[in-house]
N, C-alpha and C positions, 0 to 999 in steps of 0.2 A: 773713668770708670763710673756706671751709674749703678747708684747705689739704691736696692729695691724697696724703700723705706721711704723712699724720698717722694714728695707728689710734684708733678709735673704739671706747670700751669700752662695751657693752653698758646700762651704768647712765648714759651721757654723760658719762666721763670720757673723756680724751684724753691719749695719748703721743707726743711730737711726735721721740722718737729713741731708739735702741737703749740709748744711755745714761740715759735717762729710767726705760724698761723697764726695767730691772735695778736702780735704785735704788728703782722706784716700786711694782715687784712684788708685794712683802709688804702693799702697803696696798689694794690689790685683792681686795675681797670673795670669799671663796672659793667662792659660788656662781656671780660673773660669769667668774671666771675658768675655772671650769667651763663654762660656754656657751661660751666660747673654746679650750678645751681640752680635749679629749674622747677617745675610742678612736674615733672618728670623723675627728675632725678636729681642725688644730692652726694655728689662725688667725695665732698669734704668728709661729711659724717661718715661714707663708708671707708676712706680712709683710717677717720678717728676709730671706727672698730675693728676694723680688721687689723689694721696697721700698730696698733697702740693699745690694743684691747680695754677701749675707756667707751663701752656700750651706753653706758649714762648719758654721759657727754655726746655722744652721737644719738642719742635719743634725742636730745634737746637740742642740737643740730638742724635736726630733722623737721623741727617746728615750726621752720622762717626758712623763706627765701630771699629774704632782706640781708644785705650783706653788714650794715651798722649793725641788727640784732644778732646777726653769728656774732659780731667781735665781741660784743658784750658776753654773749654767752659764753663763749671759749676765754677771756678776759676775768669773767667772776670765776668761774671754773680755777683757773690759776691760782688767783688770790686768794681762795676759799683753801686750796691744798699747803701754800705758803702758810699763812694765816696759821691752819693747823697744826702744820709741823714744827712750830717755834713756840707754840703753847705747852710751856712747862708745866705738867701735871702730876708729878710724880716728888712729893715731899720727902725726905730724910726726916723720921722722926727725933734723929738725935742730935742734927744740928742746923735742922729747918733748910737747908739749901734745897734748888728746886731741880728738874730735870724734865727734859723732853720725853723720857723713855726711864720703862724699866729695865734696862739693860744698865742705862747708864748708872741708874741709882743705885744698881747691884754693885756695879763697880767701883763708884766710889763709896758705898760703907764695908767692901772690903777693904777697899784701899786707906781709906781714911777712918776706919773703926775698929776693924780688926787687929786684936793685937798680935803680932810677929813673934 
C-alpha cells in the first residue's frame, strides 16, 4: 500500500518524513537528486509544503540546488526545533523546578502545591 505522504525517489527509494530527508540526503545518488532538483524545479521543497506544511523550510529549500546545502538546511531545521522543545522556560515560583510548557507547570503546582 502506498502511502500518499511518502515522496518517491526517482530510483524507487522512498522518504516517508522530513526527518528521514535530512538524515537520508547524503545517500541519494547525485544524479536522482538532480532529477529532483533542478533551476527548474524543486520537488523536495514542494513536498516539504504541501506535504508537512513547513513553508519556511521550503522556502529555504528552495535556495540551493546543491544537495550538501539542502542537508544542512533541513539538518539545522531539526535541531533548531529539538533544541527548542527541551528548553525549559517555565519556572515554579514556589519551588524553583523548571518546565518545558505551561501546561506542565500548571500541573505540577496543582499537584505538588495545592492543598487536597
Amino acid at each position: 500500500m502506498k502511502n500518499e505522504k511518502y515522496f518517491y525517489l526517482e530510483d524507487g527509494g522512498v522518504l516517508k518524513s522530513v526527518k528521514e530527508f535530512g538524515m537520508k540526503l547524503d545517500e541519494i545518488p547525485n544524479h536522482v537528486f538532480k532529477l529532483h532538483v533542478n533551476a527548474q524545479k524543486n520537488d523536495f521543497a514542494l513536498w516539504v509544503e504541501h506535504v508537512f506544511k513547513q513553508k519556511k523550510l521550503a522556502d529555504e529549500l528552495k535556495t540551493t540546488t546543491n544537495k550538501l546545502e539542502s542537508q544542512v538546511i533541513v539538518l539545522k531545521r531539526l535541531l533548531a526545533k529539538k533544541t527548542t522543545k527541551s528548553i525549559k522556560k517555565f519556572k515554579c515560583k514556589k519551588c524553583d523546578k523548571a518546565f518545558t510548557s505551561k501546561v506542565g507547570l500548571s500541573v505540577h503546582d496543582t499537584l505538588a502545591h495545592k492543598k487536597r
